[in-house]
N, C-alpha and C positions, 0 to 999 in steps of 0.2 A: 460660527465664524462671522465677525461683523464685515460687510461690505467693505471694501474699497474708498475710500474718502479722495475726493478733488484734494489736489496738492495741495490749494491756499486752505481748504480745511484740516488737510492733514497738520500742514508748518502750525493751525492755532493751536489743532489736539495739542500737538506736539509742546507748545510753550506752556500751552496747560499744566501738562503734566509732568515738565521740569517744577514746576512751584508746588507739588507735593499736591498733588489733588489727591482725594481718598480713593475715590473711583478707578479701576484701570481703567488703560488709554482706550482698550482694547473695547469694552462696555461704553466707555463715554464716546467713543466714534461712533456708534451705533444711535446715540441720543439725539431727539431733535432738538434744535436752541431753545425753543421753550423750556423743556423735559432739563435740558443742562442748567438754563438761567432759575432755574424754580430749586434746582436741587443745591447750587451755589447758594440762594437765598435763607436756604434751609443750614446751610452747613453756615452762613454768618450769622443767622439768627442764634443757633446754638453754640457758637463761641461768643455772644455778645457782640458783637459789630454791626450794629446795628444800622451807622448808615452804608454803609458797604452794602446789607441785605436792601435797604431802599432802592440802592446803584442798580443791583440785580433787578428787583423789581419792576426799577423804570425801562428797563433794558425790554421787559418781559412785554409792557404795555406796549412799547413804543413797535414790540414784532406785529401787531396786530390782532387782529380775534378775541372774540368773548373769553374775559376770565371766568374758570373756572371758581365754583363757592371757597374751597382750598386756597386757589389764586387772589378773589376777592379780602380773605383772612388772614394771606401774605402779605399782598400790598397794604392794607392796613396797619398791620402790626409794623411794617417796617418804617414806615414814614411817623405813626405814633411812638413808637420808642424812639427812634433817632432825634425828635423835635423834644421828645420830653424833658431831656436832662437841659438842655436848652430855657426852655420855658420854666422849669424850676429853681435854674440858677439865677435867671433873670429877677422869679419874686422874691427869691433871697438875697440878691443885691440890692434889691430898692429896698424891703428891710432894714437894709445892714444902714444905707444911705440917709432911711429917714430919724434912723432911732440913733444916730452917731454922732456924739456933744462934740465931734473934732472935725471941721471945714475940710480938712486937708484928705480924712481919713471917709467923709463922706463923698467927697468928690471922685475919689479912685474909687468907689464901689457903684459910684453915678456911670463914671466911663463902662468899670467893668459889665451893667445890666447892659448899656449900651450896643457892646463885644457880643455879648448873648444873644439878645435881639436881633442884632443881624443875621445871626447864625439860625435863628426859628423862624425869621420873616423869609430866608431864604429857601430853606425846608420847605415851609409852607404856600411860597410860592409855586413849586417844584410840583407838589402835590396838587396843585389848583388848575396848573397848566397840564396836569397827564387829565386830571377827572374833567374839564371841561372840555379838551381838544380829543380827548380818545376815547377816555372808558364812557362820558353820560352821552353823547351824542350815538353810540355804538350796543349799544345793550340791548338794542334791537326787543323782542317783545317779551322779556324777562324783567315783568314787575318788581320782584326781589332785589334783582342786582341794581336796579333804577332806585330804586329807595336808599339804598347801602350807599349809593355815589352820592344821591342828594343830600345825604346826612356827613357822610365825610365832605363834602364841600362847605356845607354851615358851617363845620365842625372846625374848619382850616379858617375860613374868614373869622370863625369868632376869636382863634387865637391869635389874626393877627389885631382883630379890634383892641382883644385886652390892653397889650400895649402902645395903643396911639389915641391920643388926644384929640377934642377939635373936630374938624370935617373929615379931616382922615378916618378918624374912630364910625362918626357917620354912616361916612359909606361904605366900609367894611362891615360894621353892624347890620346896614339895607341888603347887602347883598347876602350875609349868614343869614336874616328871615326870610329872603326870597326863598333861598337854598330850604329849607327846612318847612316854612311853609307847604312848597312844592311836593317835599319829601315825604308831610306828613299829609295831604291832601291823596297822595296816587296811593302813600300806604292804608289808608281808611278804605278807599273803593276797590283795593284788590289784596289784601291781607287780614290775616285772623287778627285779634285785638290782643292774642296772648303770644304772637310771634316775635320770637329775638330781635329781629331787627325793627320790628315796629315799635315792639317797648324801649329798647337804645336808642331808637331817634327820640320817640318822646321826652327820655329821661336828658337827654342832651338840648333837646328843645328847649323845656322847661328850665334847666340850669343857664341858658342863653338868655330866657328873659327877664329872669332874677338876676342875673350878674351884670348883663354888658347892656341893655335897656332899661332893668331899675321897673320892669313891668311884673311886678310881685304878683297881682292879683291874675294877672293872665296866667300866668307861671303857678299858682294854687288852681285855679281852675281845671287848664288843662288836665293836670297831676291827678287832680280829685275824680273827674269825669272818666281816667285810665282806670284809677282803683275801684269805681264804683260800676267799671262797664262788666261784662261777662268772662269769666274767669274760665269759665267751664273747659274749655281746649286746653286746659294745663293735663290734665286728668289723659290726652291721646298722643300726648306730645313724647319723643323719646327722651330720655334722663339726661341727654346731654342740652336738647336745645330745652327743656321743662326749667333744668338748672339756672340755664342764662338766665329764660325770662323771670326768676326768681329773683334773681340778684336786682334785675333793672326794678323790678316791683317794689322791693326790700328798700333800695335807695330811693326811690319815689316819696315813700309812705317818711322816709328819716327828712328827707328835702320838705315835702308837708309838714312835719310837727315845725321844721324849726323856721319857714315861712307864714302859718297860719298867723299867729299873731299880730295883729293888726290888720287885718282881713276880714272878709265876713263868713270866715270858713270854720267851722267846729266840728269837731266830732260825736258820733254815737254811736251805739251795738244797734243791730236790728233783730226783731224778733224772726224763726221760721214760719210762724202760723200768722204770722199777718207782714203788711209793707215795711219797709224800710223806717223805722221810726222819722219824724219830721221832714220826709219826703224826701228822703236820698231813695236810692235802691242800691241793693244788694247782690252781691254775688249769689248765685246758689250755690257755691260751696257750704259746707255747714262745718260747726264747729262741734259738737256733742258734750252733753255735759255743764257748756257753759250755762250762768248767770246771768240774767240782769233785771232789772226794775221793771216790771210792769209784762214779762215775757212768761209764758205759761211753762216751755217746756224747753228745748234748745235755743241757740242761739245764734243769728248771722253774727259773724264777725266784720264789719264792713266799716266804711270812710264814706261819712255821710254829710252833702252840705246843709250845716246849721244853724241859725242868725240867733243869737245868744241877748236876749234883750236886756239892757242895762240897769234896768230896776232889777232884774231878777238878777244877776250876776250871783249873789251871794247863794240864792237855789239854783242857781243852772238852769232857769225855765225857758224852753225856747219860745221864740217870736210865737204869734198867732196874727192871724188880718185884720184883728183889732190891736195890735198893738200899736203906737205910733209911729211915723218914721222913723224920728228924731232919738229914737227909742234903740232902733235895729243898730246897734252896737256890739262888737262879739267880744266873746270869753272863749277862746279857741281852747280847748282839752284835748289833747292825746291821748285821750284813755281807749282809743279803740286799738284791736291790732288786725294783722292781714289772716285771713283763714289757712295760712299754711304757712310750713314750718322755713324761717330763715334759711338761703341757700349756703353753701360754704366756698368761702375764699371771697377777697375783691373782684370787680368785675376786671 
């Protein structure tokens, strides 16, 4: 039998569960607000209502105390799906705006991205004022959950950068690298190189400096430097967080092939029995079986940086220290792939 509820509790039970909650009243009196606001969030996620699960969510930060990883997953999902049909109505009206031979017919689609924007720049402010005022100042000595805030804070400044022009664009850009920066700095000195949330921040990192500061070569770098780092912790990981870090990997390596270009980044195989061809290094995962030039017996499958000399373009020969500067020009190739198998589904 559940306790006894204070009157002003009972009268909310009560309103509750006039509006058809699924729960009896009888069990939901017994629940604490957190334990109720978590499970409302759950029940608007699974009918779709997504900012409604937001509402819930914000309700949940605003009680106080560390979220839990579940809650951490909650609040996530519910401020990224509620922003997102926002954010993609918005690049389909500037679409519709740029590509429309009729003044009349591009201007209503100009207002309508407008309409949109307000509706994502508010979201996303929403989201910046719980992670900066509750969750990053509070996470107390829980590196994980410090990383995950610092990433979703980039993550909110970069969408509101996308849409503004100017200074504005600026210093919403400065403040998404602080964020990310920071995020990706505490993840290196206290996290594995193959954990979900270190490879999500970087794969978000990376797509922030190719998009919204146009820093392509930082943005191959980094990318390159995750796939060529130690893979080996995929191997202890359980199948669900092994999956993630898959997927973030998978899209890394696709963001590589279609950045390298114009870079000084190429790829290569490396052999088992000796280094990393042209001085990348390799995963020790191995591949069995495989092929390639110059390799006695298996094969690293790995993402290796290359400098592709310009005389030799037509062989593929890499640089050497005698080649000349003015020389080190790349032929980026995608021929290499990741030593394990594509994960399933979008991230």
């Amino acid at each position: 039998v559940a306790p006894a509820a204070a009157p002003s509790t009972a009268r909310h039970l009560a309103a509750h569960c006039l509006r058809s909650a699924p729960l009896p009243c009888a069990v939901r009196a017994a629940m604490t607000p957190q334990t109720e606001l978590l499970s409302m969030a759950e029940i608007a996620e699974a009918t779709e209502r997504y900012e409604d699960m937001a509402d819930f969510m914000k309700q949940r930060v605003e009680l106080g105390g560390a979220l839990t990883k579940v809650e951490r997953d909650m609040f996530s999902s519910a401020f990224k799906n509620s922003m997102g049909s926002y954010r993609n109505a918005a690049r389909i009206a500037k679409s519709i705006a740029m590509s429309s031979t009729e003044q009349e017919h591009a201007d209503l689609a100009t207002d309508y991205k407008a309409k949109m924007e307000a509706s994502l720049r508010e979201i996303c402010e929403n989201a910046l004022g719980l992670l900066e005022r509750n969750l990053i100042p509070n996470c107390g000595g829980d590196p994980e959950a410090k990383v995950f805030y610092l990433k979703m804070q980039g993550d909110y400044y970069r969408y509101l950068a996308e849409n503004l022009e100017g200074e504005a664009r600026a210093d919403k850009a400065e403040k998404a690298k602080r964020a990310y920066s920071d995020g990706f700095g505490d993840a290196q000195a206290s996290m594995s190189p193959v954990h979900p949330t270190y490879l999500g921040l970087v794969l978000n990192f990376t797509v922030f400096l190719h998009e919204v500061i146009k820093d392509t070569e930082s943005a191959v770098s980094m990318a390159t430097s995750t796939l060529n780092g130690d893979l080996s912790g995929l191997d202890s990981m359980s199948e669900d967080a092994r999956n993630e870090s898959l997927v973030s990997l998978n899209l890394l390596k696709e963001n590589l092939s279609l950045w390298a270009a114009g870079t000084r980044i190429g790829f290569a195989p490396c052999c088992v029995d000796r280094p990393c061809l042209h001085g990348g290094s390799a995963s020790p995962r191995v591949t069995a079986g495989a092929q390639a030039a110059g390799c006695s017996s298996r094969v690293r499958m790995c993402v290796c940086v290359v400098e592709v000399c310009r005389p030799a373009m037509r062989g593929g020969g890499p640089c050497t220290a005698a080649s000349p500067p003015d020389a080190r020009r790349p032929l980026a190739r995608a021929h290499s792939r990741l030593p394990f198998a594509i994960a399933p589904g979008p991230p």
